[in-house]
DOZATI-246779 format. One record per residue (C-alpha): x, y, z. Coordinates in steps of 0.2 Angstrom, whole numbers, always signed. Each point is the difference from the previous one (the first is absolute). Layout:
REM residues N
      x      y      z
      X      Y      Z
...
***
This chain:
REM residues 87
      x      y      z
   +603   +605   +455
    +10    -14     -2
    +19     -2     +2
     +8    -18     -2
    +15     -7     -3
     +7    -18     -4
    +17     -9     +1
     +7    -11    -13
     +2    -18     +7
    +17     +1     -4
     +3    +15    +14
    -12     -5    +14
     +5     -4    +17
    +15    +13     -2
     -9    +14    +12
     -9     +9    -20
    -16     -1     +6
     +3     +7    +18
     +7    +17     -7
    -12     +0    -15
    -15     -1    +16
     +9    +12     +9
     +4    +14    -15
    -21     -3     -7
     -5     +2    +19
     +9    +15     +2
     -3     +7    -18
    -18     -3     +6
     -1    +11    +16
    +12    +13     -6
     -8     +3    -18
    -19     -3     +4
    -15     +2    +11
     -1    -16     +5
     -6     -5    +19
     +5    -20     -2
     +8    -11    -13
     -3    -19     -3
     +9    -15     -7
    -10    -13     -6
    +10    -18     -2
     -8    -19     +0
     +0     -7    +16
    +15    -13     -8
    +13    +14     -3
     +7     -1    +16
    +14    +11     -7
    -10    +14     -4
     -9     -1    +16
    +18     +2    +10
     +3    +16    -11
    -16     +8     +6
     +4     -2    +17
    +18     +5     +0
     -7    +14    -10
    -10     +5    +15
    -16     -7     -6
    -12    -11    +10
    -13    -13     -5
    -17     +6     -2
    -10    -12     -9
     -2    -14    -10
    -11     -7    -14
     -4    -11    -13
     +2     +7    -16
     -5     -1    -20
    +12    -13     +0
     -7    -11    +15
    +14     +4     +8
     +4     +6    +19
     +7    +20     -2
     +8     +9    +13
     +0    +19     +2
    +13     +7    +10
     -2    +20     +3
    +10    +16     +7
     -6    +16     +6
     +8    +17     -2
     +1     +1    +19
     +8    -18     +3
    +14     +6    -14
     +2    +15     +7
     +6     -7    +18
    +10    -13    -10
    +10    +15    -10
     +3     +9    +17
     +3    -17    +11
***
């Protein structure tokens, strides 16, 4: 299953992208089987990378993708989101 989402350059960087993580995280562990979610972004998307990690995700590996470019994958599990909905 794949769940995305994507914010029009002209309302990025006012906090969209946060809630849309947070909403498809939750809708994720409240709606499915699910164990862990990923977020895959080009290592250059340094924006992206910062709304995985306030999202409570943490880097988990890299690699060179179809585009000969560097791709980050940044992951939670259901446990780590659990303590973060209780903390």
């Amino acid at each position: 299953m794949i769940i995305g989402y994507h914010i029009h350059r002209n309302f990025q960087r006012k906090g969209y992208a946060k809630e849309a993580a947070e909403k498809s995280r939750d809708w994720c562990f409240e709606n499915t089987p699910f164990n862990v979610l990923y977020s895959y972004m080009k290592k250059a998307n340094s924006a992206s990378a910062a709304t995985a990690r306030s999202n409570g995700m943490s880097l988990v590996e890299e690699y060179i993708d179809a585009e000969s470019e560097l791709t980050e994958i940044y992951a939670i599990t259901r446990q780590e989101w659990k303590a973060l909905r209780k903390g």
